[in-house]
SEZA-222919 format. One record per residue (C-alpha): residue in one letter; z, x, y. Coordinates in steps of 0.02 Angstrom, whole numbers, m for minus. Each point is the difference from the previous one (the first is absolute). Layout:
REM residues N
<r = A	z = Z	x = X	y = Y>
...
END
This chain:
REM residues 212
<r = X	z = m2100	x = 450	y = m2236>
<r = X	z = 102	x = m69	y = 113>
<r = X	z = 64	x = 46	y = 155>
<r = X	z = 197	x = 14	y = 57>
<r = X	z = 144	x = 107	y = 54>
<r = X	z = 87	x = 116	y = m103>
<r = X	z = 188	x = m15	y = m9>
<r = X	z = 7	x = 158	y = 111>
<r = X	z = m105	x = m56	y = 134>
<r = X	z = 120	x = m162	y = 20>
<r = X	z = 155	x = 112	y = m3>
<r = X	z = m86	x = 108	y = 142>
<r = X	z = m29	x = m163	y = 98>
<r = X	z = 164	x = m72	y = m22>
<r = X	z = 86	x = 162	y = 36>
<r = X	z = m104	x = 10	y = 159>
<r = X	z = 47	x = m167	y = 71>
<r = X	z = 180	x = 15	y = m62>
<r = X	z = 1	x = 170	y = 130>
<r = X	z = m82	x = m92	y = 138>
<r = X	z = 127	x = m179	y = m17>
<r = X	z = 169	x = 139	y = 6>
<r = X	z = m80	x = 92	y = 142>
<r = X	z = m53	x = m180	y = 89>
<r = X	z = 152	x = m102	y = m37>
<r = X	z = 147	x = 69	y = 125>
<r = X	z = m112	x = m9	y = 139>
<r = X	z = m53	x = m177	y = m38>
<r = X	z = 171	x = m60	y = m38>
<r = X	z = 72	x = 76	y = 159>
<r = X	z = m145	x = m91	y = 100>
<r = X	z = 75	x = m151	y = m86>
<r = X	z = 165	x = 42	y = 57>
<r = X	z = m23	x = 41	y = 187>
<r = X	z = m97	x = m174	y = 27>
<r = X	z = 147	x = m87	y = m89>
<r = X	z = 133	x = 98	y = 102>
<r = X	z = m126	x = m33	y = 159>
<r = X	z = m23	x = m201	y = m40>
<r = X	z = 168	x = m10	y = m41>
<r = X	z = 78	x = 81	y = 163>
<r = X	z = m110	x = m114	y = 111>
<r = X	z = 72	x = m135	y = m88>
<r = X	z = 173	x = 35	y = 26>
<r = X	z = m19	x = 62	y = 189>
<r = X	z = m71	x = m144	y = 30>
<r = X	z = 121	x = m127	y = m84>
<r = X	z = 157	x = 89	y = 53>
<r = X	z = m70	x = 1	y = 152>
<r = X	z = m32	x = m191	y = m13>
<r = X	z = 184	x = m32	y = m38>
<r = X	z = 61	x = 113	y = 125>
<r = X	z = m85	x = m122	y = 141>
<r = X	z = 48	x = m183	y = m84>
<r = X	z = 200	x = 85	y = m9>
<r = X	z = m18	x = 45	y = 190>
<r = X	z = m73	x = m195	y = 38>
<r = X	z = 156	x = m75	y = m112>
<r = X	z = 126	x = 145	y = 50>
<r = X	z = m55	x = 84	y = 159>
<r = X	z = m19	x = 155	y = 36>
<r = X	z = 29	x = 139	y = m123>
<r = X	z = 122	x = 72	y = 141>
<r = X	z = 101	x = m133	y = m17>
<r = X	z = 10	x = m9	y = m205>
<r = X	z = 161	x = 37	y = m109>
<r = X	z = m6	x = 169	y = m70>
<r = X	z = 151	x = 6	y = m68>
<r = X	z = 84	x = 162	y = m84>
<r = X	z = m112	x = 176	y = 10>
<r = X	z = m52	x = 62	y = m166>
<r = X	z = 79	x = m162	y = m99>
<r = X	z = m82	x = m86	y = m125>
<r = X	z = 68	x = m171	y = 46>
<r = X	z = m77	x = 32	y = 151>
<r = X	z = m159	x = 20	y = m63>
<r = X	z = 2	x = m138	y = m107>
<r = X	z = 51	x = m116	y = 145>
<r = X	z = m173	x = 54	y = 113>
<r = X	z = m102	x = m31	y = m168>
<r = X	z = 58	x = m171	y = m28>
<r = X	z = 2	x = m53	y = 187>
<r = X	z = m133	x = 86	y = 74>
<r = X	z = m136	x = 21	y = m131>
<r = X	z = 27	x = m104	y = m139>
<r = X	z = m20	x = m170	y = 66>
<r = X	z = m184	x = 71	y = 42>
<r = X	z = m76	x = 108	y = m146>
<r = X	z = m27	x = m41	y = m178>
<r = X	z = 111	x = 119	y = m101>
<r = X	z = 108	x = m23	y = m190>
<r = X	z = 183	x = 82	y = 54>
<r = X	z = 84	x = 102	y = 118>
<r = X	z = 104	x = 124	y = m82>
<r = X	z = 141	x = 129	y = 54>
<r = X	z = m96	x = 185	y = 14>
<r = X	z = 7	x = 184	y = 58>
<r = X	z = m122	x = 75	y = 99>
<r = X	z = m131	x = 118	y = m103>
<r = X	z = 54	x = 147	y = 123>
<r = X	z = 161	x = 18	y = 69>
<r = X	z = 63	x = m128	y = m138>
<r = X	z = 84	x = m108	y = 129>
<r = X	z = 65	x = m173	y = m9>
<r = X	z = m120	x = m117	y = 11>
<r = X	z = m87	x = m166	y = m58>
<r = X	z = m181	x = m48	y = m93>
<r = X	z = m110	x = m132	y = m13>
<r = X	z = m138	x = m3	y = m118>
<r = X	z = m153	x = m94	y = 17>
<r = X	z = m112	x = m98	y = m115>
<r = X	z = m140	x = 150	y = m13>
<r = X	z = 141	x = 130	y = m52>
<r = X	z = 27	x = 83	y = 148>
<r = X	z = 163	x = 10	y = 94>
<r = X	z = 70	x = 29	y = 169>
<r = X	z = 178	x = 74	y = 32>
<r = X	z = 81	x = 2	y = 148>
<r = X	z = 151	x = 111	y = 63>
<r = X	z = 77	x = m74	y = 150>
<r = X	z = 56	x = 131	y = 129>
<r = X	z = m33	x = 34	y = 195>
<r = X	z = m179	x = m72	y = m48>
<r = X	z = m45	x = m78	y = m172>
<r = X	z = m70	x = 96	y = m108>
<r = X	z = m154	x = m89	y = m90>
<r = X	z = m41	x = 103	y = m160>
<r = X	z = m155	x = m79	y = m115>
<r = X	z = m54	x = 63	y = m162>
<r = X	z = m150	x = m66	y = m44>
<r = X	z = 14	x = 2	y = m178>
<r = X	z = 190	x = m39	y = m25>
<r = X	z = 91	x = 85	y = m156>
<r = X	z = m159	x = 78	y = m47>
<r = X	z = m14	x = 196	y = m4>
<r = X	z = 5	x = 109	y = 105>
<r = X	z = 115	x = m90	y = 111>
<r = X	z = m20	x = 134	y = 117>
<r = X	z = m7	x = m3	y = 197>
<r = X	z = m159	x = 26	y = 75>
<r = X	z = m104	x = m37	y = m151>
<r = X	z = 57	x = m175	y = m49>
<r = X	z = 139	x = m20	y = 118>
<r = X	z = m49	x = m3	y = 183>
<r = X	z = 142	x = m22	y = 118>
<r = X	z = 11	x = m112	y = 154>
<r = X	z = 110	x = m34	y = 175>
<r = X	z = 37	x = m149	y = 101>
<r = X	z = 104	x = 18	y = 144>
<r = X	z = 101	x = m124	y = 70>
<r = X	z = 2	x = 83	y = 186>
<r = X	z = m35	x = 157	y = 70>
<r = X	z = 150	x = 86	y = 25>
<r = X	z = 16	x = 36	y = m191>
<r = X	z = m188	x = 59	y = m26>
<r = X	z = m161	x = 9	y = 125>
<r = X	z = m133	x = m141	y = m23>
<r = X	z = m136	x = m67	y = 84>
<r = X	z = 0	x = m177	y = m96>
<r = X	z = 148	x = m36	y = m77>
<r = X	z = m89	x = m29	y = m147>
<r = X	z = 3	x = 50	y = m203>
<r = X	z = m78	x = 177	y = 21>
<r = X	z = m24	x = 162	y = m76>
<r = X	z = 163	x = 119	y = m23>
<r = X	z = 46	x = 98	y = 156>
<r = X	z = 172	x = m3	y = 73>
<r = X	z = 23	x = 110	y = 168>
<r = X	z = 65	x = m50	y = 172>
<r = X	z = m154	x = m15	y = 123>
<r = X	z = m19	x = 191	y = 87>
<r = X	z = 9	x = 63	y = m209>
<r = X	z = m106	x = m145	y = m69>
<r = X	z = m153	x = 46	y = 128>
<r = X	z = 12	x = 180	y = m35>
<r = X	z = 22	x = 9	y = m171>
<r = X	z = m108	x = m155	y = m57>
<r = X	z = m171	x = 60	y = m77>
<r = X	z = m143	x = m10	y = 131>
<r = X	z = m147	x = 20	y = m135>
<r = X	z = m46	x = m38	y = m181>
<r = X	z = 23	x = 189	y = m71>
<r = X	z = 175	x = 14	y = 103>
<r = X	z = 53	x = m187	y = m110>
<r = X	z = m72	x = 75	y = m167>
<r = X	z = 114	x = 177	y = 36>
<r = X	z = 125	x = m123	y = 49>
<r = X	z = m1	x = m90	y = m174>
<r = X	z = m15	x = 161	y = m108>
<r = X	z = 138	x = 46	y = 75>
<r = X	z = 120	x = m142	y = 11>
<r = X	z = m69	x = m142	y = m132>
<r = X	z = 115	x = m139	y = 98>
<r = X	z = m113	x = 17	y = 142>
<r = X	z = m174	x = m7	y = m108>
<r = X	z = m2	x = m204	y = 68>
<r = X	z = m59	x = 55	y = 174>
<r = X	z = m152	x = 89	y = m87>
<r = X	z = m23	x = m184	y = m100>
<r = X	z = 22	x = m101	y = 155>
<r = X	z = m121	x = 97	y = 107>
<r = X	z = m112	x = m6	y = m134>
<r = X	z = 12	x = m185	y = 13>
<r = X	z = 109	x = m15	y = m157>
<r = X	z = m133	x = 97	y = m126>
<r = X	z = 25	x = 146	y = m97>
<r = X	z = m139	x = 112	y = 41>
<r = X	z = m62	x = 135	y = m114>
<r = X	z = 74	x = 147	y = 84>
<r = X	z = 193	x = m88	y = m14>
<r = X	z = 95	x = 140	y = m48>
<r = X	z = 111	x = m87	y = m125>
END
């Protein structure tokens, strides 16, 4: 006689391992997702950041920069195309709203999907999703929100560089700024927009216990 499996046995067996891929799956596909959102964030601090410096050696300082009209898309528009454009790879800049307060505003996306909108105000407001029209489009789980100050009158900095979002005169900003890791991850279940500051003392990767 010979030996085999009954049709049963192989039902069992591919019942089993159908169970243990649905129960394995999410957590491997979120894995995924945090080291794209991760690789992709270091990326973009680092080539905004890039821009920000050959603008300031062609322009001067950023104190010294056009702003233009607060919460104006034309605005907006006008710091893309001067001030990062001529250094980044990108496809278009585009006429926006912010995701949260659905502001005026301006986007550029980039070759990799992702986008970066910025709302020009007493500071510009730097908002990258990493994933650009893809879902969830939420703040603090693909959308991580940004600050750079142009001097310190409008918001407290050490550097005036692009930096996590926190906007509070200098006696409020050293009280109220988070002074460990829980107080940031209470900080960003709490108020999503300020989840970057979690990210960026994390050095820009999305560690397991990210609350979003």
């Amino acid at each position: 006689m010979k030996k085999g499996f009954t049709l049963a046995e192989v039902l069992i067996t591919l019942g089993i391992i159908g169970i243990v891929a649905a129960m394995t799956m999410p957590t491997l596909i979120q894995k995924q997702q945090k080291k794209e959102a991760s690789a992709r964030l270091k990326k973009f601090v680092s080539t905004f950041s890039q821009a920000l410096l050959f603008a300031e050696n062609e322009h001067g300082p950023k104190s010294d920069w056009q702003v233009g009209e607060f919460d104006s898309t034309q605005a907006s528009m006008d710091f893309l195309n001067v001030y990062i454009k001529p250094y980044v790879k990108y496809i278009d800049i585009v006429a926006s709203k912010t995701p949260d307060r659905n502001q005026d505003a301006a986007t550029m996306r980039f070759l990799d999907g992702s986008t970066v909108t910025v709302k020009i105000g007493n500071c510009y407001d730097i908002i990258y999703d990493y994933n650009g029209e893809q879902k969830p489009n939420q703040v603090g789980k693909d959308i991580f929100i940004f600050i750079l100050c142009r001097t310190v009158y409008a918001c407290y900095f050490i550097k005036p560089l692009l930096r996590s979002f926190f906007c509070e005169p200098k006696l409020e900003y050293e009280e109220h700024y988070p002074k460990t890791r829980e107080e940031m991850i209470e900080l960003c279940k709490a108020y999503p927009g300020l989840c970057t500051i979690l990210v960026e003392h994390d050095n820009w990767e999305i560690k397991d216990d990210y609350p979003w």
